[in-house]
C-alpha positions as CSV (number, residue, x, y, z in Angstrom):
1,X,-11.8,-0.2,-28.0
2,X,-14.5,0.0,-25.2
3,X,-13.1,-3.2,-23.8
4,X,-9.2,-2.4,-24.3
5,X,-10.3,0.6,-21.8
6,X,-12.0,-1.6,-19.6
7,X,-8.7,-3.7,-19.2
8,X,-6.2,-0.6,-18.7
9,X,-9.0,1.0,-15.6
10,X,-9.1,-2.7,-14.6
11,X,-5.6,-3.0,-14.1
12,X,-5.2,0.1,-12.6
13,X,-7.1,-0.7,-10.2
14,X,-5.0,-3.9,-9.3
15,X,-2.2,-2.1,-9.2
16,X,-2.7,0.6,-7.5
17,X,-4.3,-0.9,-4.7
18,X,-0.7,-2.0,-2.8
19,X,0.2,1.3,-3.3
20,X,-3.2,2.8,-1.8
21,X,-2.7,0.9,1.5
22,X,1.0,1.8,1.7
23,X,0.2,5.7,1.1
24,X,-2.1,5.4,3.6
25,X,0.2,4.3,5.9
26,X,2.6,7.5,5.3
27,X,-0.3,9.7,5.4
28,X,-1.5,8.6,9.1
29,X,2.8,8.6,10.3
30,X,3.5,12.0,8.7
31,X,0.6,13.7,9.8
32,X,1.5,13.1,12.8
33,X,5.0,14.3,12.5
34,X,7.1,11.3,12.3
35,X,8.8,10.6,8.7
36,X,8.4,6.8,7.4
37,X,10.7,6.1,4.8
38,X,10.6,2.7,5.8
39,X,7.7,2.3,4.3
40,X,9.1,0.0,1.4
41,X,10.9,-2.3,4.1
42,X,7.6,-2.7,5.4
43,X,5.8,-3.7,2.6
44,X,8.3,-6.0,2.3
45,X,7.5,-7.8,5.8
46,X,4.0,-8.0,4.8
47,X,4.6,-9.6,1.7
48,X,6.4,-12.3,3.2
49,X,4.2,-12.8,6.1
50,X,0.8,-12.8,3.8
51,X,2.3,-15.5,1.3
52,X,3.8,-17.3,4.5
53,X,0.8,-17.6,6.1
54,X,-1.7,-18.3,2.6
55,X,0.5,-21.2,2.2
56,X,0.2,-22.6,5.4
57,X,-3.1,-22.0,6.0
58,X,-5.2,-21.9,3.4
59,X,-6.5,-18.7,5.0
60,X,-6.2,-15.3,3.3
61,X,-8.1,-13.7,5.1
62,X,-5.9,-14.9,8.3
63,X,-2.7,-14.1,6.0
64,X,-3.6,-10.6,5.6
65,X,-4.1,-9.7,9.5
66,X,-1.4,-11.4,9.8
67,X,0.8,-9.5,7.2
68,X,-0.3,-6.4,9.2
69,X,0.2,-7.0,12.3
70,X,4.0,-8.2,11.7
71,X,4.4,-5.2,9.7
72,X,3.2,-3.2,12.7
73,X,5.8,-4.6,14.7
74,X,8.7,-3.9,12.4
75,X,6.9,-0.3,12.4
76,X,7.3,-0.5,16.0
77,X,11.3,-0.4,16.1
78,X,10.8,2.7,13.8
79,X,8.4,4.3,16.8
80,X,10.9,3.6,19.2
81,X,13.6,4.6,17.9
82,X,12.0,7.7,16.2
83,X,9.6,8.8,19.4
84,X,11.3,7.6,22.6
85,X,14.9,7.9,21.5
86,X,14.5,11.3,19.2
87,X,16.8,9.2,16.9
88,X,16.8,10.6,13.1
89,X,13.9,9.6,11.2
90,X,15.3,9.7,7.9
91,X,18.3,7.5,9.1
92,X,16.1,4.8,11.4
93,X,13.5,4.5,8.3
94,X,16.4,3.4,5.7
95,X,17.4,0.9,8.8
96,X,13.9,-0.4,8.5
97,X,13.9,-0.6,4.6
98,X,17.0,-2.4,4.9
99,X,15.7,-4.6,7.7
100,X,12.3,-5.7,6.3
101,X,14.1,-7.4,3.4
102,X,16.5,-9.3,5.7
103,X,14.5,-11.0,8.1
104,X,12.1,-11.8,5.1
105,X,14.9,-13.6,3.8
106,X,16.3,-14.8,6.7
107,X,13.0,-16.2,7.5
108,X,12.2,-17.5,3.7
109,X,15.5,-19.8,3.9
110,X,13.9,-21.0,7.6
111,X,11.1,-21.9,6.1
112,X,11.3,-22.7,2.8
113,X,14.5,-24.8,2.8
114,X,17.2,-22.0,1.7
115,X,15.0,-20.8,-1.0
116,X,14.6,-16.7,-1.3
117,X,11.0,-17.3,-2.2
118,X,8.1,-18.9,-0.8
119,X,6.3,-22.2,-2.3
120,X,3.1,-21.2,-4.4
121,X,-0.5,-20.7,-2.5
122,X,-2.7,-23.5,-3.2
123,X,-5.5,-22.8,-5.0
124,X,-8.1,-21.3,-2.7
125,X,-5.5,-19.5,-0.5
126,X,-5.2,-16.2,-2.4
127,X,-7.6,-13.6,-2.2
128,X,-11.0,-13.7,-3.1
129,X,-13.1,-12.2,-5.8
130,X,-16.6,-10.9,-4.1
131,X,-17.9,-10.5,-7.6
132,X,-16.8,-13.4,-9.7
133,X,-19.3,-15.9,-8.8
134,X,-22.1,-13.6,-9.1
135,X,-21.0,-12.3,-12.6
136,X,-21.0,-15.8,-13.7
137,X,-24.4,-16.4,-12.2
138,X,-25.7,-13.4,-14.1
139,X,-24.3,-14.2,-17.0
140,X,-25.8,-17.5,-17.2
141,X,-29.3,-16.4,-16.1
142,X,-30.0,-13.5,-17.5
143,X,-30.8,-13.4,-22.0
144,X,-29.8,-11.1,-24.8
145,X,-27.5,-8.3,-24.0
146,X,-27.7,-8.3,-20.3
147,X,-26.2,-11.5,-19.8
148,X,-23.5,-10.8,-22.3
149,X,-22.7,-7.6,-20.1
150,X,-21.5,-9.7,-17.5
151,X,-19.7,-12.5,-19.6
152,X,-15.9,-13.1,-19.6
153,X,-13.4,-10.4,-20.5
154,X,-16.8,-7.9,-20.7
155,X,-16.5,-4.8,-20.0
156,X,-18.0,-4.7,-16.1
157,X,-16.2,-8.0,-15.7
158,X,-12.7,-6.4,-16.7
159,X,-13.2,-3.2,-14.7
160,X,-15.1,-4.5,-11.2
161,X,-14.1,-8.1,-11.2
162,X,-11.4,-7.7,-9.0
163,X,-9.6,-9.3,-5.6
164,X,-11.4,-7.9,-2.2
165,X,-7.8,-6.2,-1.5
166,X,-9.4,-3.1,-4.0
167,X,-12.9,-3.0,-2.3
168,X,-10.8,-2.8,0.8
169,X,-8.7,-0.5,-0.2
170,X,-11.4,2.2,-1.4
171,X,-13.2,1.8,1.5
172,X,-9.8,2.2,3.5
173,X,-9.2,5.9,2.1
174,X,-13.0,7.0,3.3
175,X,-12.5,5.3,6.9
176,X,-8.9,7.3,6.9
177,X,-10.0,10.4,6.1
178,X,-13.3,10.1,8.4
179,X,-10.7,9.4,11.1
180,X,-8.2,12.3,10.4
181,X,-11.1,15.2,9.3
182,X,-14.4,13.9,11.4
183,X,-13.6,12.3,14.8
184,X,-11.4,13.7,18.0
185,X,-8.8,11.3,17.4
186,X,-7.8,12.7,13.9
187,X,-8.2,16.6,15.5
188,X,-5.5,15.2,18.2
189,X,-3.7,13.5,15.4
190,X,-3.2,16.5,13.2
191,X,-2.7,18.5,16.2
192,X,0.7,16.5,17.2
193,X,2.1,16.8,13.7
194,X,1.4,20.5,13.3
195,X,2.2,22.1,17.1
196,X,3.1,19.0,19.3
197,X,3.9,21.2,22.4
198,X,0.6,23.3,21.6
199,X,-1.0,19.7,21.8
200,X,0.9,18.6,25.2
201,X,-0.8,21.6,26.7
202,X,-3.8,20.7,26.0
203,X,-3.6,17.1,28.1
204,X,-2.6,15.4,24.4
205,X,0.0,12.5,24.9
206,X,2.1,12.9,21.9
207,X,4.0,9.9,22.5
208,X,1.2,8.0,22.5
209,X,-0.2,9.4,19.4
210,X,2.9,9.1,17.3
211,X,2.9,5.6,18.4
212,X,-0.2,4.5,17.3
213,X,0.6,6.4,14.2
214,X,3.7,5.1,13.3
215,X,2.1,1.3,13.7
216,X,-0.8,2.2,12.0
217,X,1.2,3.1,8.8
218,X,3.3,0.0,9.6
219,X,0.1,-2.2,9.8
220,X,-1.6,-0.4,6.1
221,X,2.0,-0.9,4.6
222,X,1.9,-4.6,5.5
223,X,-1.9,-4.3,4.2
224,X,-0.4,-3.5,0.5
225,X,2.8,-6.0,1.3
226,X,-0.1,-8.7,1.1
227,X,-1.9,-7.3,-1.5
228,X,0.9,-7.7,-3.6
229,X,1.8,-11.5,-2.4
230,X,-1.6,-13.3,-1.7
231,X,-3.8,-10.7,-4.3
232,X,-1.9,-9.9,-7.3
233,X,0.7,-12.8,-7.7
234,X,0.2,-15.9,-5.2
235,X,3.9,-16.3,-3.6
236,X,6.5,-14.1,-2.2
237,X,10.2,-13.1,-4.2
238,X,13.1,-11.2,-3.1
239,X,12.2,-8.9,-5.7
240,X,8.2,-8.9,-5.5
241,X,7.6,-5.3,-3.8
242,X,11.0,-3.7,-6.1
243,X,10.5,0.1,-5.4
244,X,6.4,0.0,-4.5
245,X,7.2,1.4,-0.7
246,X,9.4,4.4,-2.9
247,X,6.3,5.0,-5.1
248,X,3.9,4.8,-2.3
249,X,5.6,7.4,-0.7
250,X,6.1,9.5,-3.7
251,X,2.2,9.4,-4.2
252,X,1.7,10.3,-0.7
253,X,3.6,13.6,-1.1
254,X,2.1,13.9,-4.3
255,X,-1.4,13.9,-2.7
256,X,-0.5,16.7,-0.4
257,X,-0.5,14.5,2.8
258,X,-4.4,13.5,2.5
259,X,-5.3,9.9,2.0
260,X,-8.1,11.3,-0.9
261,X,-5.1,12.9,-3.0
262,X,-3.1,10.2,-2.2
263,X,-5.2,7.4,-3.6
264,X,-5.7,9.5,-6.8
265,X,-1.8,9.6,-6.8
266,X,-1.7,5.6,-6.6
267,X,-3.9,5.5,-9.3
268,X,-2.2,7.9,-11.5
269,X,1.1,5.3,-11.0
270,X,-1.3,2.7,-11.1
271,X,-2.3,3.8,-15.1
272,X,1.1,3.6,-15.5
273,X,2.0,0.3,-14.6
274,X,-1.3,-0.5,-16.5
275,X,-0.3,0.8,-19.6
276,X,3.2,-1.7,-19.2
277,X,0.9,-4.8,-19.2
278,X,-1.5,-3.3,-21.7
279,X,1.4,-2.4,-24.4
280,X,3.3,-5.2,-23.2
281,X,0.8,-7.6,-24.7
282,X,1.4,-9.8,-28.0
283,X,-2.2,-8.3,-29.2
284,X,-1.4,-4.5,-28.4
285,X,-2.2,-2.4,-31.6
286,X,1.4,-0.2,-30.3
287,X,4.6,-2.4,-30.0
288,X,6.7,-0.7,-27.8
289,X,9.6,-1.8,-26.5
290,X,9.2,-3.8,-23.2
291,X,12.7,-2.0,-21.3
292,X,11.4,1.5,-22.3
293,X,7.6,0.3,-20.6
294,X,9.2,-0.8,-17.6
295,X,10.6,2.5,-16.8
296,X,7.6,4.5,-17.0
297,X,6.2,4.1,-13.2
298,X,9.8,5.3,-12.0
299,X,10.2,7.8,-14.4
300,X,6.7,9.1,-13.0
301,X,7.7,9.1,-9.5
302,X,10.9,11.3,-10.8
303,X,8.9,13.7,-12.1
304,X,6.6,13.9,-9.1
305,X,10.0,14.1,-6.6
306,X,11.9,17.1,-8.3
307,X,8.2,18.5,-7.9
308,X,7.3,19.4,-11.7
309,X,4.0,18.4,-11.1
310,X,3.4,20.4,-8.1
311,X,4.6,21.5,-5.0
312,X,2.9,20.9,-1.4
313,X,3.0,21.7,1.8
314,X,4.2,19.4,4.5
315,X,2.7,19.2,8.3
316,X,4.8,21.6,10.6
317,X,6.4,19.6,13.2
318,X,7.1,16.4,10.2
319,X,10.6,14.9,11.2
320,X,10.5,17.3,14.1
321,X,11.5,15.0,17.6
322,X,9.2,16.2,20.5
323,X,10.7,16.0,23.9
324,X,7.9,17.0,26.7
325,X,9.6,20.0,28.7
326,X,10.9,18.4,32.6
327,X,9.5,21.7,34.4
């Protein structure tokens, strides 16, 4: 029983983690002001990019700066077109989710001669468990019950022996919420999604802080694209990130705009996603069938949409185009 738990928090964990990154990424853009609904598109770039890279590098570490960053520039077409040109940001994010996917394939067939998927990362190329090698080490050193504690499919080996995308990911929703509640840049940040003109009169450059923004969520979105290709499975599909931007964004609303509520959101879809693999299994004491599983983590961002769960307040000025006054 104690370990069956142990596997379902585990897997949470995994699972929730690309979704942590992405929410992140809509909590930095939208507090700002600007809407990203491209968030899934994104992902999407990232994903490619990260397994593009692992494969041909042997790098992850290299693969997921590198995920970011190209996710950041797709973000950047959303900045201009959302900031500069006062374009709709509703419209210009479902261009991006739409564009994300295409290039990714476009570049997969370059790459990967015409297939829609990339080649397998070696062995070595995914990313790495901090833990792993010192769980093993304890559990060959240490006697009796304390070395059994860190054997195999133990409990603390279930629950914290997981890829460095989760450590990074925790430690990612403290740094973003230090940055938007504790430092002058998050003051300026909130500032420009709540009363940009208020903030332009002050000597605030709201362009320039909605651009940042917007590439920021662009670069955490590519963050949990990776996560997904080079952490979780070791290639990239056509349908590998399937909804996750959706969800991600879903979460973010869900945790009323703040990256702390957000992760709990992620992990709350996370659970669910954990409880398809854990009922999904040949040796789960339920059988239930494997269609009805797979709808649960949609049917839970649904119920979050319509707003049964609860009902929060947006930043002022989100989806709001700024244009600084000529006089």
């Amino acid at each position: 029983m104690l370990e069956s738990l142990a596997f379902i928090i585990g897997t949470t964990l995994m699972y929730s983690t690309p979704l942590i990154f992405t929410a992140l990424g809509g909590v930095i853009s939208e507090n700002s002001g600007v809407i990203n609904i491209g968030l899934e598109g994104m992902m999407t770039m990232g994903a490619f990019v990260g397994a593009t890279v692992a494969y041909f590098t042997g790098n992850p570490w290299l693969a997921f700066l590198a995920a970011g960053l190209a996710a950041a520039l797709l973000a950047l077409l959303h900045a201009v077109a959302s900031v500069t040109y006062s374009a709709n940001q509703v419209v210009s994010g479902i261009a991006i989710n739409f564009l994300g996917p295409g290039i990714a394939l476009f570049l997969s067939r370059m790459f990967f001669d015409g297939a829609t998927m990339t080649k397998p990362i070696p062995l070595g190329g995914t990313m790495p468990r901090p833990f792993h090698n010192l769980f093993i080490w304890l559990s060959e050193n240490l006697s009796g019950t304390a070395g059994r504690m860190f054997e195999s499919n133990s409990v603390i080996d279930l629950i914290f022996d997981q890829d460095a995308t989760v450590f990074i990911a925790l430690i990612s929703v403290f740094a973003v919420w230090f940055v938007l509640y504790k430092t002058k840049i998050g003051l300026r940040i909130r500032a420009v999604g709540e009363h940009p003109k208020s903030a332009d009169t002050l000597g605030i450059n709201v362009t320039k802080i909605r651009y940042f923004c917007v590439m920021a969520s662009g670069m955490f979105a590519g963050f949990g694209g990776a996560a997904l290709s080079i952490a979780i499975v070791a290639n990239f599909r056509q349908t590998l990130v399937s909804g996750h931007g959706f969800i991600a964004l879903a979460a973010m609303i869900f945790g009323k705009w703040k990256p702390q509520g957000a992760m709990w959101a992620c992990m709350l879809f996370g659970a669910a996603n954990a409880l398809v693999v854990f009922f999904g299994r040949a040796a789960s004491p339920i059988q239930i069938s494997q269609q009805l599983l797979s709808m649960l983590p949609y049917i839970l961002t649904l119920i979050v949409l319509t707003g049964i769960v609860g009902r929060a307040n947006a930043p002022k000025a989100l989806g709001v185009p700024y244009e600084k006054d000529s006089n």
